[in-house]
C-alpha positions in Angstrom: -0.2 -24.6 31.8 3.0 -25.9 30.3 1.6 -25.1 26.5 0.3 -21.8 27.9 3.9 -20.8 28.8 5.3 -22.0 25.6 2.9 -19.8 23.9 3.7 -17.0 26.0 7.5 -17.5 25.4 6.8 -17.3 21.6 4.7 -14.3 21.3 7.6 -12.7 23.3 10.5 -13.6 20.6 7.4 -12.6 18.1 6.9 -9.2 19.1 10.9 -8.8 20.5 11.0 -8.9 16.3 8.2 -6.3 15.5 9.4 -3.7 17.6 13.1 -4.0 16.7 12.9 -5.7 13.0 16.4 -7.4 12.0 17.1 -5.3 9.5 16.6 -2.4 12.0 19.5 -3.8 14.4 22.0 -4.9 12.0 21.7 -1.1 10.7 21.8 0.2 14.1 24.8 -1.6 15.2 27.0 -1.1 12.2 26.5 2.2 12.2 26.9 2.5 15.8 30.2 1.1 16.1 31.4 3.4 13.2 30.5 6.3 15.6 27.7 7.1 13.0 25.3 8.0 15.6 23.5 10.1 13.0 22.8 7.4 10.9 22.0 4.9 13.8 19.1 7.2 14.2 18.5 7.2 11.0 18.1 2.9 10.7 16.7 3.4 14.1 13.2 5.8 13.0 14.4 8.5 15.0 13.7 11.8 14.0 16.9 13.9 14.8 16.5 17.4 16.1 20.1 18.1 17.8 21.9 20.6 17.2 25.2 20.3 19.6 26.2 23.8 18.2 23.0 25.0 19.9 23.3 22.9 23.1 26.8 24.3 23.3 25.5 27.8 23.2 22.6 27.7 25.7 24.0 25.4 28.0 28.0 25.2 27.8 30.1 22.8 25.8 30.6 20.2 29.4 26.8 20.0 28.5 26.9 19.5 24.7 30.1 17.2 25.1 27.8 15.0 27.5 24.9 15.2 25.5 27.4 13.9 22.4 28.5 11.3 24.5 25.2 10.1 25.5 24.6 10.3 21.4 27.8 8.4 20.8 25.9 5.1 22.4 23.1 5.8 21.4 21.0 2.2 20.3 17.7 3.2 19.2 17.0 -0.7 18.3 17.6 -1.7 21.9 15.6 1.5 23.4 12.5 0.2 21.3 12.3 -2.9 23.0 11.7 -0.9 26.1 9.6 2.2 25.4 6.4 2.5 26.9 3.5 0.8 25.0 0.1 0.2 24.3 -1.6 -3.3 24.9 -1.2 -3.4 20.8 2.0 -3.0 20.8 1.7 0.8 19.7 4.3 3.3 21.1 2.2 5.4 24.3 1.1 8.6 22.4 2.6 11.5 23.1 4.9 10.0 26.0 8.4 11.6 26.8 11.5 9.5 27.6 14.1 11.2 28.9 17.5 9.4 28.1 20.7 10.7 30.5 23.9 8.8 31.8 23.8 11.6 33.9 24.8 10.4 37.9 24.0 13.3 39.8 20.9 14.6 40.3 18.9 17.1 37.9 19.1 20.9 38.4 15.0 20.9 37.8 14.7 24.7 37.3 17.0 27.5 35.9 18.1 30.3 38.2 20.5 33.3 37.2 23.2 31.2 36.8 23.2 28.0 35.5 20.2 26.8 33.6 18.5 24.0 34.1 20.0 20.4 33.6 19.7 19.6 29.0 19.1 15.7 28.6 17.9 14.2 25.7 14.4 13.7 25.4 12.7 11.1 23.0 9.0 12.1 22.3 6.6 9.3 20.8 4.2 10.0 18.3 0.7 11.7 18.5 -1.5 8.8 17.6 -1.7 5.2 18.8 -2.2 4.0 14.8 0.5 6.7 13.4 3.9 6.2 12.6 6.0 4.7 14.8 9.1 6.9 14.4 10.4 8.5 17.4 11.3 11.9 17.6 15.1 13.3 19.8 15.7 16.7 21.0 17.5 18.0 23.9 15.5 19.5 26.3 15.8 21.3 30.0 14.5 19.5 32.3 12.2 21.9 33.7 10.5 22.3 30.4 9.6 18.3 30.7 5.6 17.9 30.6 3.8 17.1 33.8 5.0 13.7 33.8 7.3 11.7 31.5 9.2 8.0 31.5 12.7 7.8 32.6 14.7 4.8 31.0 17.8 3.3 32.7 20.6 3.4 30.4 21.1 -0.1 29.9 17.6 0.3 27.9 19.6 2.1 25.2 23.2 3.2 25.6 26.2 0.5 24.1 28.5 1.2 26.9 25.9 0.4 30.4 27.5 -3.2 29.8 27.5 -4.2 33.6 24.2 -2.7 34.3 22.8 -4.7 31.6 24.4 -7.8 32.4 22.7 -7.0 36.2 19.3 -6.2 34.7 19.4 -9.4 32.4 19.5 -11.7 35.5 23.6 -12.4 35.7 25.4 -12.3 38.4 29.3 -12.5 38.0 29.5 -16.0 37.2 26.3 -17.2 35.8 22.6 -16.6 34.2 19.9 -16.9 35.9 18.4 -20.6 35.4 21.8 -21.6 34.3 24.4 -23.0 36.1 28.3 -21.6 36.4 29.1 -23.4 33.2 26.6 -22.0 31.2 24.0 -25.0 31.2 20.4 -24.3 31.3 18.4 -25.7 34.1 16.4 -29.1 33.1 13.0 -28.4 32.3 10.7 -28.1 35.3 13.2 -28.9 37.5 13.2 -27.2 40.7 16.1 -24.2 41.0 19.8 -26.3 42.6 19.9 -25.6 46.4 23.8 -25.5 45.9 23.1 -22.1 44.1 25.1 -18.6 45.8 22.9 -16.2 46.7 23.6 -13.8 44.1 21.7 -11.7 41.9 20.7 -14.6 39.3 19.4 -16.4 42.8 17.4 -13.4 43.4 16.1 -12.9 39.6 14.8 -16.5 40.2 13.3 -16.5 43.5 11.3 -13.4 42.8 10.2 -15.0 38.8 9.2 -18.2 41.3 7.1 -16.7 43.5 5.3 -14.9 40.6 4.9 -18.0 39.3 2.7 -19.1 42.1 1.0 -15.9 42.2 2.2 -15.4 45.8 2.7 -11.3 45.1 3.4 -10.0 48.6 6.1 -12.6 49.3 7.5 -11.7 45.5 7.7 -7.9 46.1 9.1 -9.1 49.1 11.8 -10.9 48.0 12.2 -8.1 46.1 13.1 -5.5 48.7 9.6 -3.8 48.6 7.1 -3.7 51.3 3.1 -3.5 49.8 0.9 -1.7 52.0 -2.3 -3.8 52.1 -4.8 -1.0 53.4 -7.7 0.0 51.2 -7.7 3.8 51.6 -10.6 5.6 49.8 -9.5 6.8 46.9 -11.0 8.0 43.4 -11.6 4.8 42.3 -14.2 3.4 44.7 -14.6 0.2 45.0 -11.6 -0.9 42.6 -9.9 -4.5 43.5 -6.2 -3.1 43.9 -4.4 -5.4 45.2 -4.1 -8.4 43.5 -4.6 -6.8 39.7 -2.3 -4.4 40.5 0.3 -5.7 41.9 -0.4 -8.2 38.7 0.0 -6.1 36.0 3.1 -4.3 37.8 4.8 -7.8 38.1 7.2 -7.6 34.8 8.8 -5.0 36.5 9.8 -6.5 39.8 13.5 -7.9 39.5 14.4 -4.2 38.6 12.0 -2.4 40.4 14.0 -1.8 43.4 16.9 -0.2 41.5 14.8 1.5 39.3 12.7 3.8 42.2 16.2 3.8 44.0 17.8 5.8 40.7 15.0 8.0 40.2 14.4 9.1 43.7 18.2 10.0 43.5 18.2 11.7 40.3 14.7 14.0 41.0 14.8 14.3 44.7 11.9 12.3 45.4 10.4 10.4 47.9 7.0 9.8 45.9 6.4 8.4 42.4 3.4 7.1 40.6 3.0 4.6 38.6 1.6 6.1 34.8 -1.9 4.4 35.8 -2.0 6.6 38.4 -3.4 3.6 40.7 -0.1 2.6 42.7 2.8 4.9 43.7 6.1 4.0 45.2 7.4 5.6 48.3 11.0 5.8 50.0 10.4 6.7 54.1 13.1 8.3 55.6 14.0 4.4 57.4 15.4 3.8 53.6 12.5 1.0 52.9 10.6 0.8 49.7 6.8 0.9 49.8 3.9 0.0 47.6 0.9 1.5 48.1 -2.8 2.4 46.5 -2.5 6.2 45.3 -5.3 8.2 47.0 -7.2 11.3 46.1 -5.0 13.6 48.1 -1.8 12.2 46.2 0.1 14.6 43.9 1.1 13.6 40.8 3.5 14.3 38.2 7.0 13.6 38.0 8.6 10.7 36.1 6.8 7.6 36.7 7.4 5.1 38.3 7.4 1.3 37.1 8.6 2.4 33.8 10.7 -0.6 32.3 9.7 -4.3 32.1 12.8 -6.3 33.7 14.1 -8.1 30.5 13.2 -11.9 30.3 16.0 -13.5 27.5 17.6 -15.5 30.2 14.3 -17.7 30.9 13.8 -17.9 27.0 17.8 -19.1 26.6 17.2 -21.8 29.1 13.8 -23.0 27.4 15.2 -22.7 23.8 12.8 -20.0 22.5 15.7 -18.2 21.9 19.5 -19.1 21.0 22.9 -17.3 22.2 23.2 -16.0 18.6 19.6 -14.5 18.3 20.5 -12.1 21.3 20.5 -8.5 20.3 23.9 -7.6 20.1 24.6 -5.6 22.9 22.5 -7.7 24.9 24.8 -10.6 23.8 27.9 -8.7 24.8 26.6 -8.0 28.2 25.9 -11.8 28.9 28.8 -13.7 26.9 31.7 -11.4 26.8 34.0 -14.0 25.7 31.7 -15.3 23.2 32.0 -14.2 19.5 28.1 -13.8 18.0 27.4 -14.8 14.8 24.0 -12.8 15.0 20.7 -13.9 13.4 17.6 -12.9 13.5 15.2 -15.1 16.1 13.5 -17.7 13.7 10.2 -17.2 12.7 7.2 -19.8 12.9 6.4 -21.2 9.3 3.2 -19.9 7.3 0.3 -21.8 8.7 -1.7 -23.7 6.3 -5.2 -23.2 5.7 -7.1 -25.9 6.0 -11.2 -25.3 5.7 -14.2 -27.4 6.0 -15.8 -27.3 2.2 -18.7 -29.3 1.9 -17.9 -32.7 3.6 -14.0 -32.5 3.4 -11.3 -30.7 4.1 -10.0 -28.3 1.2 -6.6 -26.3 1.3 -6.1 -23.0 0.5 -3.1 -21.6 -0.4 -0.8 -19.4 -3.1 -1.6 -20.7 -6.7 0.6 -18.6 -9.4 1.3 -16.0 -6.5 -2.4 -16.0 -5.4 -4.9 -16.9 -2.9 -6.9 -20.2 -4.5 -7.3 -23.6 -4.3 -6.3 -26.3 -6.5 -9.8 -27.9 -5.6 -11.8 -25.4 -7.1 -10.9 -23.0 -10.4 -10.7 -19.2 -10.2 -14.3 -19.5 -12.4 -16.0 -21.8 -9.3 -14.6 -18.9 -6.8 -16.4 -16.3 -8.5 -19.5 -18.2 -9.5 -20.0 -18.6 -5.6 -19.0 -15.0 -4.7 -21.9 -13.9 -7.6 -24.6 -16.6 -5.7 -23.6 -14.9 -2.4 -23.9 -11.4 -3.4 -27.1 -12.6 -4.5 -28.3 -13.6 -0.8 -27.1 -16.7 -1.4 -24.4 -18.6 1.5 -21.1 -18.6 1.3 -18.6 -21.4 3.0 -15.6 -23.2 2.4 -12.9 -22.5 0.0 -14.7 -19.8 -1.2 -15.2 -17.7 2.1 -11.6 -18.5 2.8 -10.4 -16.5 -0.3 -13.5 -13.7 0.2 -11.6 -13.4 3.5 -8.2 -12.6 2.2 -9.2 -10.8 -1.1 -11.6 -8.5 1.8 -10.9 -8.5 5.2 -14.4 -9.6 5.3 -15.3 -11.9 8.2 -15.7 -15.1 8.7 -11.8 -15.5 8.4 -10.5 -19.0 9.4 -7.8 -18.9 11.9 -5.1 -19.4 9.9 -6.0 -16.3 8.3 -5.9 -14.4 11.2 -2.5 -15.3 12.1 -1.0 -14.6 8.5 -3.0 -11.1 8.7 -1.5 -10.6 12.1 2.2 -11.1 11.4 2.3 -9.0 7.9 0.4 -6.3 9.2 1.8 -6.0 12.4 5.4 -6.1 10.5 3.7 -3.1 8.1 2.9 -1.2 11.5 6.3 -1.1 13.0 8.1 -0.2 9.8 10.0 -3.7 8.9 10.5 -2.7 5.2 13.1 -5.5 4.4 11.1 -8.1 5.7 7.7 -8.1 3.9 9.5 -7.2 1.0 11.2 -11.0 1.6 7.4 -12.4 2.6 6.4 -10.8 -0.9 9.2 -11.8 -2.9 9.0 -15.4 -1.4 5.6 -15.7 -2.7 2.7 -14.1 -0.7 -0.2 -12.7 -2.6 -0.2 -9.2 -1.7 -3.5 -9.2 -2.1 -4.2 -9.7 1.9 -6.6 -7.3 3.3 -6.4 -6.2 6.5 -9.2 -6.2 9.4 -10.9 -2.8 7.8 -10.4 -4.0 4.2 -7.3 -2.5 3.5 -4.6 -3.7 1.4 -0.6 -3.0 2.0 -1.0 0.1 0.2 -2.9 1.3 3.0 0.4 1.0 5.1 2.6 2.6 3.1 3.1 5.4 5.1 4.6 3.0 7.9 7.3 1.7 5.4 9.9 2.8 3.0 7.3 4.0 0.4 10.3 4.4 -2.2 10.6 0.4 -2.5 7.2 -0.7 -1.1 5.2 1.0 -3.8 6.3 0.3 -7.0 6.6 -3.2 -5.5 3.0 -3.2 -5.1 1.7 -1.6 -8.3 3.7 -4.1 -10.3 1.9 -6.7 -8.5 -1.4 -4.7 -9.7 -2.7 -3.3 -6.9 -5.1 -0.4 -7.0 -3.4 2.6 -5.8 -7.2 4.1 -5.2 -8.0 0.5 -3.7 -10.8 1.5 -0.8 -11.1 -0.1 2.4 -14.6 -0.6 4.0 -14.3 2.9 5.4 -14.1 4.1 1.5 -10.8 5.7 2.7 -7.8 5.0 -0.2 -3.9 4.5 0.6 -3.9 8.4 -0.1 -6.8 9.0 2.8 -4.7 6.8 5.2 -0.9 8.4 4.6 -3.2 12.1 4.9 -4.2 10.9 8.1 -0.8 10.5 9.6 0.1 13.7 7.8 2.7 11.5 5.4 2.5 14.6 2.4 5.3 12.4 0.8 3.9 9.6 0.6 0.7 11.1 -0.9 2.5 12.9 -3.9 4.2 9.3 -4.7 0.9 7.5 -4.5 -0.5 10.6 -7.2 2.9 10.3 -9.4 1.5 6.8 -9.5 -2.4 7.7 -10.7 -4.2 7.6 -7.5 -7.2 10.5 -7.6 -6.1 13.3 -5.1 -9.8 13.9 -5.2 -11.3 10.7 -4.1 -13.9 10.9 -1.1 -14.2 8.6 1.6 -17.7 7.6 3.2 -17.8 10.6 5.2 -17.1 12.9 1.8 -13.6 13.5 2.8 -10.5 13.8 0.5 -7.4 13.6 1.5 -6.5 16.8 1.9 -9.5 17.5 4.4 -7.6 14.5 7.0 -4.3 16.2 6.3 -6.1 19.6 7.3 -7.5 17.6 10.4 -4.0 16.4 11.3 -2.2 19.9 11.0 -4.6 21.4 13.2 -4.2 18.2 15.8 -0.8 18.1 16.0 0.4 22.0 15.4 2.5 20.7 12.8 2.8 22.1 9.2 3.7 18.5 7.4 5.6 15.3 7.7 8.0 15.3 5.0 11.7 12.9 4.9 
């Protein structure tokens, strides 16, 4: 268990790094506290579409002025560690987040005289593998889909300091799973009885009891009652309970708050959850109730359960994570009299690959800035690759380096894990840091799990310094991938024209075909008439 939980602790600070890459924050925050909110979007991936002139015009300049102010914070690092996502880690397609400091509640519909209430509204992109930028407008929120997420502002504006510091597990005077003088708890040692009931108490009683998988007492503790009845419902004979009151167990220590603000801000007594199999009531007695939604529930609305409570004060007190590897503002909210001397968290060294070849153990690593062995020459590698293409087996060193040169399974585990890191780094746009992996050493000859190469990414990255990166390297800018697709069939896909006329400036055949006799401009056709839009160009 205890090794499970470590594991679980490091994927955390893994992916904590994917979503919001380090160069990504430092960006943010400089630019940020310059009052460049412009370009914190910019280092952010957020695609700006504010016009305050315009705001000003159809809603009043006390609208635009708020709207400015809410830009002013604006920390588009920090609000990608807590928009809505995928089980891969992809941004929910097509999801609205509306972002508002806003205290009253929403005018929902316009009427003769005032219009309705203009917050600013981030909308994710269309596909679960595209681009992970996010898009900002300002939008009325009567014009707001069917249902949409609602973020809490200490999910991405610089100046909610106290309501971070509350949603991060502090009370006035401590962490949670720290004493008063800032010392972690000892490992597996039960929670001090001398502790004040305060809100770190409560962050750690709740986190106990989910420990020990006793939900109903956790929801409990957390101020929500869970209606245990099994109405009939859409979903038949579906085991609600327990999963589901599970899987909506991240959410808990702010849970209460959370339903609390949104029933205020939408005039609500009724929200579901985006799974549409639990909603969240408020009865007129001022309770809290959990409850399986049924086939005569309504939906729509914001949803409910839309933020995961924040778990850096459990990974401070087991060392997963130092003061200094804090995001900023998160740091400022928990150690206002500390000075940071931010770093990114530190990442796990490459794994060695170690592989059974014949009767020992061979390893595989970078020889001259490529995938070999010093066991075997480049001549032996290929002499095996020729027998096996021949019907012939192939094992050992041999199918080690097929794997990276391919994407071609068997790959040995340590394989996996390097595929997983620089891909997933590719996926969420972390320019600066392959570009370190690469320049360290790496043979940028890894294939992904369909046989791509990083040219097949490029549309995720800064294309500008990722290509001619690669093509000095001597990668095939019409490299195919088991699909027969090319980098230019991929970037056409996500509708990335730019990236397509820099991968032609550089040779690749605008005319190649794919398996399915597609060129690039057929996808790019596909994806114009998918999303509505004419091109992607920046």
């Amino acid at each position: 268990m205890d090794v499970e939980r470590r594991r679980e602790r490091e994927k955390h600070v893994r992916e904590s790094a994917y979503l919001a890459p380090p160069a990504m924050v430092a960006a943010c925050t400089a630019r940020r506290s310059s009052g460049d909110w412009r370009g914190a979007c910019a280092a952010g991936h957020v695609d700006l579409h504010v016009d305050l002139r315009d705001v000003a015009s159809r809603y009043g300049a006390d609208e635009a002025a708020r709207i400015e102010a809410d830009l002013l914070g604006f920390a588009p690092d920090l609000l990608r560690l807590f928009a809505p996502r995928t089980d891969r880690l992809a941004l929910v397609p097509r999801a609205q987040i509306v972002l508002s400091r806003l205290a009253t509640p929403f005018r929902m519909s316009s009427g003769w005289l005032r219009p309705a209430t203009p917050v600013l509204v981030a909308a994710l992109p269309d596909r679960p593998r595209g681009r992970q930028r996010i898009v900002l407008r300002v939008t009325g929120v009567g014009e707001l889909r069917r249902s949409w997420y609602d973020l809490p502002d200490w999910c991405w504006h610089a100046d909610a300091v106290a309501a971070r510091r509350w949603a991060y597990g502090a009370s006035a005077t401590r962490l949670a799973w720290h004493t008063a003088d800032g010392s972690p708890y000892p490992p597996g040692a039960p929670i001090p009885a001398e502790q004040p009931a305060d809100r770190a108490a409560e962050v750690e009683t709740i986190s106990g009891l989910l420990g020990a998988k006793r939900w109903i007492e956790a929801y409990g503790a957390a101020g929500l009652t869970v209606d245990t009845t099994e109405p009939k419902s859409w979903y038949g004979g579906y085991p609600w309970r327990e999963r589901e009151l599970a899987r909506l167990a991240v959410e808990l220590p702010v849970l209460v708050a959370e339903a609390r603000r949104l029933f205020h801000r939408y005039r609500r007594r009724s929200l579901h959850s985006a799974s549409n199999l639990s909603r969240i009531e408020s009865p007129r007695d001022g309770g809290l109730t959990v409850r399986r939604i049924t086939r005569d529930d309504q939906g729509g609305g914001p949803y409910a359960f839309g933020v995961r409570a924040p778990v850096d004060a459990a990974l401070l007190r087991w060392g997963s994570l130092r003061a200094d590897e804090l995001h900023p503002l998160v740091h400022e909210a928990l150690f206002p009299d500390r000075s940071q001397t931010w770093s990114a968290p530190t990442q796990s060294a490459r794994p060695v690959i170690r592989v059974r070849c014949g009767s020992d153990w061979h390893v595989v690593d970078l020889v001259g800035g490529r995938i070999g062995t010093l066991r075997h020459t480049e001549e032996e590698i290929r002499r095996e690759f020729v027998l096996a293409s021949l019907g012939g087996p192939l094992s050992g060193c041999a199918a080690a380096v097929r794997a990276w040169r391919t994407g071609v399974t068997p790959v040995p585990k340590q394989i996996r894990l390097i595929r997983r890191d620089f891909f997933a780094l590719a996926f969420h746009g972390d320019t600066d840091t392959l570009l370190g992996i690469l320049a360290d050493g790496l043979d940028p000859g890894l294939r992904d799990g369909e046989g791509g190469t990083l040219l097949h990414w490029l549309h995720h990255l800064d294309h500008t310094r990722v290509l001619p990166f690669l093509v000095a390297a001597g990668l095939s800018v019409d490299e195919r991938d088991r699909s027969g697709g090319t980098p230019s069939h991929r970037a056409a896909a996500d509708g990335a024209t730019e990236v397509m006329a820099a991968l032609v400036a550089e040779g690749a055949d605008p005319d190649a075909v794919d398996a399915l006799g597609r060129t690039p401009d057929d996808l790019l056709a596909q994806f114009r008439k998918a999303t509505g839009r004419v091109a992607v160009n920046r």
